[in-house]
C-alpha positions, 0 to 999 in steps of 0.5 A: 714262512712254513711257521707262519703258514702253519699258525695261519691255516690249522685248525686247533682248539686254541684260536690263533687269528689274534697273530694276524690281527694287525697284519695286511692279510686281513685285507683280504676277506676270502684268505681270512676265511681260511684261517683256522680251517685245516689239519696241519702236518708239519715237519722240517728236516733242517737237522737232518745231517749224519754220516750214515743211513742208519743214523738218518732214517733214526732222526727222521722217525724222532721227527716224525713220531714227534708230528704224530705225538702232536696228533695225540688227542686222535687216540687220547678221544678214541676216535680211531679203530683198532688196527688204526691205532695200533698202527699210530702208537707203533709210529708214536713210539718209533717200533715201526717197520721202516714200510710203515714209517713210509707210509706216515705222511699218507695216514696221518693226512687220512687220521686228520681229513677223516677227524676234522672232516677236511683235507690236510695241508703239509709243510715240509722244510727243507726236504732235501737235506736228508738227499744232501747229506745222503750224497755227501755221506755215500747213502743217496739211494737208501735215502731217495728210495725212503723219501721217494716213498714217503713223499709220494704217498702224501703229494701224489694222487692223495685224496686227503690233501688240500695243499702241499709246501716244500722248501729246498735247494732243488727242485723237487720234481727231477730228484727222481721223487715224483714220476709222474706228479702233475700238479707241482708249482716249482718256484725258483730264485729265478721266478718273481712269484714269492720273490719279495717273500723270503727274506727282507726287502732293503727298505725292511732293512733300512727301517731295522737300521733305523731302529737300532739306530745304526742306519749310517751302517747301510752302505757297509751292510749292503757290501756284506749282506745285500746281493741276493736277487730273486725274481726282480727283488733284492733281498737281504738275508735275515739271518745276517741281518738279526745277527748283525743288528744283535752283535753290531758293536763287534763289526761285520763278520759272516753269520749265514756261511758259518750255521752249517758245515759247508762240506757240499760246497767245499767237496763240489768245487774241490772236486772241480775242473781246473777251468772252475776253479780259475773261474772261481778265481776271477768271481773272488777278483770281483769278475763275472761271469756268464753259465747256461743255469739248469733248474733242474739238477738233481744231487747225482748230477752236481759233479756231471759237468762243469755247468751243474757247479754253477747252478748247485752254487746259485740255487744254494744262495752262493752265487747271484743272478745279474742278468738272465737271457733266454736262447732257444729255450735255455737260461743264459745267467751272468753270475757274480758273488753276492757279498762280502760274507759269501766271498769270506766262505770262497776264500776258506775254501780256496785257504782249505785247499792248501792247508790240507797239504801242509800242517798248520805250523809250517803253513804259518811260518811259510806266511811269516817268512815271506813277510818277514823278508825271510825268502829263502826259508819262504821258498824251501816249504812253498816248494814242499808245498807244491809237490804235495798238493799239486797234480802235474797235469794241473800245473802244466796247463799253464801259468795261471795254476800258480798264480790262482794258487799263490792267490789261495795261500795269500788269503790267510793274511787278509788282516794285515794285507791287501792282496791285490792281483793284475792291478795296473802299475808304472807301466804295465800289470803285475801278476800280484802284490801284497799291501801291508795295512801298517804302511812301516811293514814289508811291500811284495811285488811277485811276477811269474814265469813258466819256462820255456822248453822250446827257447832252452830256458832254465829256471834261473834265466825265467826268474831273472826275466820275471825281476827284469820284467818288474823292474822294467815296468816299475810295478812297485810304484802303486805300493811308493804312490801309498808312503811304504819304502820297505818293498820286495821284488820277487820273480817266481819261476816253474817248471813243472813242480820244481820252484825257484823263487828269486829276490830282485 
């Protein structure tokens, strides 16, 4: 879309209304009117993502002398004075001083107004990627103090601009950007203006189906890449789409998760509060649920209180809005995951949780014991495993903590098995049960147990509740009802970090 924008309005000696020839824009005479009309400055940010401030500020000066060359022809005709040169071949051939390069987006808008004898419109796309990897990488204020003077200088009380776009996951006027701007239009994936202009309509995608001739395929490409909801509009996104059009002879997979290291998102929830990581949980199960959204958080506030995860997660596309309610002025949004592909990133990032704990080769053999009947084996790194990845405080609060965590461990065997947890059963709910795709394979059925301090229970006798209890309610009757024969009844007992898991 800023591409597009860009084509549309700039004015260059080649003529570029021939793309727009054939499209619904010509409709509209008084918008065609200004195609070709203005200097464009166009710059994205995508890219920007290092470890350090120095090594940022040095990407964003490429990309900025890159615009600037793109100008050239403002010095190459001689139109500029001497100081004003000097100053563009300074920014051209990055020997600038970091003030200067500040005021870059300002100048340029000036050089070009002054030339063309008409104002300037800016794209910037993604703007706030730098800000992103500023916070995750311990630079945020260098990198708001640079962006705060380089942004403002272009968009605040600057006589040269016609227009300005910005593209970004947070709202731009709250990051401490622009005190004082007056005249910014902010419009959210909440917001129906634009809503059917990013990303595809699923009529668009059915007709893409249709010309690949794989349209049977769209009941599946809803449950993986449909669940995006802006304004009124369901949208699609496109890069899974293209890709999956492209690739689909190799099945559905995720392609949007995987185009950039979802380190933010990872740090955000990993640093979370218990209460968002079982919420977490039941958004995995399938669950909704229902968080006051606030538009506008900045980065320094992502990890200041449970409510600003939620709103991080859906202004970054991983959650969606079913429903919104307005109470006094504040938004009430009930919040699922959108699709399969996003739910695929959730449980990485659960599986990355315990596998930071453990080495990879013993993480694989604690899985293949217990499939393989081997529990006692299964019982001795599992009980490793909990004391060095699990905070006391975490696993006394109760029960759930190790149901949520043995949830996580089991995503690693989604291939070979259905994981299916609080599922009815004979005559009542089991806590979670593994269901092997290849019916000839091993069934599991696991029941937990926290002791009992007050009622003097030991291990032993909680373990023994939890067989008693699977057995009484005849929870392996669903894995019987599907032809497997092979099944193991397992009562997990804690306390504290000590672990006894029991065979029934």
């Amino acid at each position: 879309n800023m591409s597009m924008l860009k084509y549309f309005f700039e004015k260059r000696e080649e003529d570029n209304k021939y793309l727009f020839e054939n499209l619904k824009v010509n409709k509209y005479k008084d918008i065609m009117d200004m195609q070709g009309k203005y200097p464009v400055i166009y710059l994205t940010f995508k890219d920007v993502k290092d470890g350090n401030f120095q090594k940022c500020y040095e990407k964003m000066k490429e990309i900025i002398s890159n615009e600037y060359s793109r100008h050239r022809y403002l010095i190459e005709r001689q139109y500029l004075n001497e100081e004003d040169e000097i100053y563009f071949k300074n920014i051209l051939y990055k020997r600038a001083s970091q003030v200067e390069y500040e005021t870059t987006l300002k100048n340029l808008s000036k050089f070009l107004s002054e030339y063309y004898n008409q104002k300037t419109i800016v794209l910037i796309d993604e703007y706030d990627t730098p800000i992103q990897n500023g916070y995750l990488s311990g630079y945020y204020k260098e990198i708001i103090e640079f962006m705060r003077n380089f942004l403002s200088g272009a968009l605040k009380d600057n006589e040269y601009l016609k227009k300005g776009v910005l593209t970004g996951i947070l709202r731009v006027a709250k990051e401490s950007i622009f005190s004082g701007l007056n005249n910014l239009k902010v419009c959210t994936i909440l917001k129906n203006h634009y809503s059917d202009k990013f990303g595809f309509l699923e009529s668009e995608v059915e007709e893409i189906l249709k010309q690949y001739n794989i349209e049977s395929e769209m009941d599946e490409v809803r449950k993986w890449y449909n669940g995006y909801i802006f304004g009124e509009n369901v949208i699609y996104n496109p890069w899974s789409i293209l890709n999956y059009v492209d690739n689909y002879e190799k099945g559905f997979r995720p392609y949007w998760v995987n185009t950039s290291s979802n380190d933010l998102v990872k740090i955000v929830l990993t640093k979370a509060g218990e209460t968002v990581k079982k919420e977490l949980e039941d958004l995995i199960k399938g669950k909704t649920i229902v968080k006051q959204i606030n538009e506008d958080i900045v980065m320094n506030d992502v990890e200041n209180g449970a409510e600003n995860v939620w709103s991080f997660l859906l202004f970054s596309g991983y959650l969606k809005v079913i429903n919104e309610n307005l109470k006094m002025g504040r938004s009430f949004c009930t919040l699922e995951i959108p699709n399969f592909e996003v739910k695929y990133l959730y449980e990485e990032i659960i599986l990355s949780w315990f596998k930071e704990s453990i080495n990879n080769e013993k993480f694989n053999y604690m899985l293949k014991s217990l499939t393989t009947g081997d529990i006692e084996t299964f019982e001795d790194i599992f009980s490793e495993y909990i004391i060095k990845s699990a905070s006391y405080f975490d696993i006394e609060e109760s029960e759930k903590f190790y149901h949520a965590f043995v949830l996580g461990i089991l995503v690693a065997l989604n291939e070979e098995y259905e994981v299916k947890s609080n599922r009815e059963s004979g005559y009542g709910r089991y806590d979670v049960a593994l269901i092997p795709k290849d019916r000839n394979k091993l069934g599991i059925i696991m029941e937990f147990k926290k002791v009992n301090k007050r009622r003097k229970e030991t291990l032993e006798i909680a373990a023994d509740k939890a067989i008693a209890q699977i057995k009484e309610k005849n929870y392996k009757q669903e894995l019987l009802d599907m032809g497997i024969e092979n099944i193991i009844e397992l009562g997990i007992a804690f306390e504290g970090k000590e672990v006894l898991v029991v065979e029934g």
